[in-house]
Each structure stands twice: as structure tokens, then as C-alpha cells.
C-alpha positions in Angstrom: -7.9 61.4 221.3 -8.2 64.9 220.8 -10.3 67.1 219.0 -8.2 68.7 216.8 -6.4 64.8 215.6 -9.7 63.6 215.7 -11.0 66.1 213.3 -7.5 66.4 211.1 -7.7 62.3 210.9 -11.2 62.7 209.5 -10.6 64.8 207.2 -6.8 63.6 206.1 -5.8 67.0 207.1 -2.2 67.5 208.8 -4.1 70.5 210.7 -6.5 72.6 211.4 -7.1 75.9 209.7 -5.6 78.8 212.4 -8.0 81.4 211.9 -7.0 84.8 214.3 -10.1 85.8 216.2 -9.6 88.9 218.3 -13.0 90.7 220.2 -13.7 93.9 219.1 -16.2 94.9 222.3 -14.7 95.9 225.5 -17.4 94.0 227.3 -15.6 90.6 226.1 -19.5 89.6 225.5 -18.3 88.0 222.3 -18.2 84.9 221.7 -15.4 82.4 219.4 -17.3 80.6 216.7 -17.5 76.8 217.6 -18.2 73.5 215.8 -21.5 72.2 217.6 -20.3 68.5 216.2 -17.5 66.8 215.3 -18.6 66.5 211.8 -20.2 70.5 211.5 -18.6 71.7 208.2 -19.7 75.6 209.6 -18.5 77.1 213.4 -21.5 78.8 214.9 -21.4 82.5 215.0 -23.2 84.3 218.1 -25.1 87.5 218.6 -23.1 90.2 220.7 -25.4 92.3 221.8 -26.0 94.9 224.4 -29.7 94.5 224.3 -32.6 92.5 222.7 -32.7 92.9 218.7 -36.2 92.8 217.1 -36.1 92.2 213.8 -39.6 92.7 212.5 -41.0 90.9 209.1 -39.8 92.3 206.1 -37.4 93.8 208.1 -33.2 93.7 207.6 -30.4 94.1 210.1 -26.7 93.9 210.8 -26.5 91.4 213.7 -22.8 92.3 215.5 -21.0 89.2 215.8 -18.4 91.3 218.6 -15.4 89.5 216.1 -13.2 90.3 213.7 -11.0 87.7 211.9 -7.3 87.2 210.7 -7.3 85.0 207.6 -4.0 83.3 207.3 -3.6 84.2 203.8 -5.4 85.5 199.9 -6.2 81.7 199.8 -8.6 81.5 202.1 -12.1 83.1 202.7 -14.7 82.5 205.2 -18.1 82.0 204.0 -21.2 82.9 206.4 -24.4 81.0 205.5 -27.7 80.8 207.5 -28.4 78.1 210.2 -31.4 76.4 208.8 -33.5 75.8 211.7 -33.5 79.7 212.4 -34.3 79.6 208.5 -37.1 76.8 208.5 -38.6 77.3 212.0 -38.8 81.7 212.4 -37.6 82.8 208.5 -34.5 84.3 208.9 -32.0 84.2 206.4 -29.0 86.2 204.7 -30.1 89.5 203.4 -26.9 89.1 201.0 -27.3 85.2 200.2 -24.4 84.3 201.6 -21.5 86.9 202.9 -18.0 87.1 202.1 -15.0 87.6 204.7 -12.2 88.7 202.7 -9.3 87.8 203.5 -8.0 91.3 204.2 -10.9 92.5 205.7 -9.8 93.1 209.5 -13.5 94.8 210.5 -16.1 93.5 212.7 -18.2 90.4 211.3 -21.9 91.6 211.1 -24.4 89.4 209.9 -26.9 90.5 207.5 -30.1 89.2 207.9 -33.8 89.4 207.1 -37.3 88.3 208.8 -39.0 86.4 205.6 -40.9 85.3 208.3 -44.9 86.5 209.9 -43.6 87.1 212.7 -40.9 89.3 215.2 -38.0 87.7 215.1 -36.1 88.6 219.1 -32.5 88.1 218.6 -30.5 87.7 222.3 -27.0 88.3 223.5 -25.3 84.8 222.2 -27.8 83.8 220.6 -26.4 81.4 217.4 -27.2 83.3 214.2 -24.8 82.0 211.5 -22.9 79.7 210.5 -19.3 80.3 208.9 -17.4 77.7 206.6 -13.9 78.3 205.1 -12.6 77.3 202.0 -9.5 77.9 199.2 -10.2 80.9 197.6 -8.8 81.8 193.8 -8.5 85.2 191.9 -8.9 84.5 188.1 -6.7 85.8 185.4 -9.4 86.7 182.9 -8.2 86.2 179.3 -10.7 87.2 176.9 -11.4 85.4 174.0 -13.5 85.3 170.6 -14.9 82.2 171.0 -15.5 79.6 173.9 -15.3 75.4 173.6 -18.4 74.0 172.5 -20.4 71.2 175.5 -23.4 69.5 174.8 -25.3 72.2 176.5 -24.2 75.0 174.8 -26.1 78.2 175.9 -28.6 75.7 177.6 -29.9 78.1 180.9 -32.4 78.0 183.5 -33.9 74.8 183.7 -32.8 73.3 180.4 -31.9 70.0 181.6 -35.1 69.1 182.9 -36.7 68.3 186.5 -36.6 64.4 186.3 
């Protein structure tokens, strides 16, 4: 069986996303984002890099990914998040939370990270720095109102439902 019906039959999908990925460095060091499992919801994206990136604590980059991405429509966006044994094990994480690819955005994916960690952080040529998920998108219509329906929380914020 192959990947791609093995993946659509999991997830009752018809098909697979097609995502447009075309290299942006004429080395062709860039690498396509990959699923490392069958069952990864995020496709790994890799350093391209011409030499060793040092990112010291405190510090914040723009890690070159050597990508850019057609999205096949305004429905869809790509989300990148951090991997979370680079998080966990060295401290680095998304200066921005988590970045958005717009869907008409047609310029090389950077990733923008930061060393929370107590330590150098030495990023290498391939090295897997992101992750990127992709998911329906909407644009509201935002109709303004005097008043809004009532719930049971009401203006309830920050931890007003409790711990337990």
C-alpha cells in the first residue's frame, strides 16, 4: 500500500493536500519538508544553511528554511510550530509563538526562533528546526453589535474555571 492511500485512508481523506514547494537557493541545499511518521500531523522543516548558525541565549534569529510555498488556495494556511525535543532538551522555541504562511505569501520560509535556553544553541545545514501543519483557514465578516449572547461564563477570564 502506498503512502499517500495509506495516509488518505487514515484520515478519510480522498487526497492529500498538494502544497507547491519550489527552492529558493541555487545551491539546491534545501530540503522538502517530510512527515518523519505515518501519523506526524506537522512535515519537518530543515535548516539551509551556508555555514554553522550560533544562536546564543537570549538570543533571536531567522533560520532560512531555502523554501518558499504555493498554497493551493485563501483556505488554507500553513502553521509552523516548534519541535519539542529542540524545545525541551536545548530551549529553542518560536520567537513569534507560532508563524503564519499566508496563503499568498510566495517568500522564503524563515523560522523565527529564540535560545530560552543556558546554552549556545549550533544550528547545521539540514538540521530539523520546525515543524509545519496545515489547516482550513477562514476570514470573518465582523458585524458589530450592541450586545453579545449571555453563557454561563460570561466575562469569566484567566483562570476562572479553576485548576481541578
Amino acid at each position: 500500500m502506498s503512502q499517500e492511500k495509506s495516509l488518505s485512508q487514515m484520515h478519510g481523506m480522498s487526497s492529500l493536500l498538494e502544497v507547491q514547494i519550489k527552492k529558493v537557493k541555487p545551491s539546491g541545499d534545501a530540503k522538502i519538508p517530510q512527515y518523519s511518521t505515518p501519523g506526524a500531523a506537522g512535515a519537518d522543516l530543515h535548516a539551509c544553511l551556508d555555514n554553522d548558525m550560533v544562536i546564543k541565549p537570549g538570543e533571536r534569529v531567522a533560520i532560512p528554511t531555502g523554501i518558499a510555498l504555493e498554497l493551493p488556495g485563501a483556505h488554507v494556511v500553513g502553521l509552523v510550530f516548534a519541535r519539542s525535543g529542540l524545545a525541551s532538551k536545548k530551549g529553542l522555541a518560536l520567537s513569534n509563538g507560532v508563524g503564519v504562511i499566508d496563503s499568498d505569501f510566495r517568500g522564503e520560509v524563515k523560522v523565527l526562533a529564540i535560545n530560552l535556553g543556558r546554552e549556545d544553541i549550533v544550528i547545521q545545514n539540514g538540521d530539523r528546526i520546525a515543524q509545519i501543519l496545515f489547516t482550513n483557514a477562514f476570514q470573518a465578516k465582523f458585524i458589530e453589535v450592541l450586545e453579545l449572547e449571555d453563557t454561563l461564563r460570561g466575562e469569566g477570564g484567566f483562570g476562572s474555571t479553576g485548576q481541578k
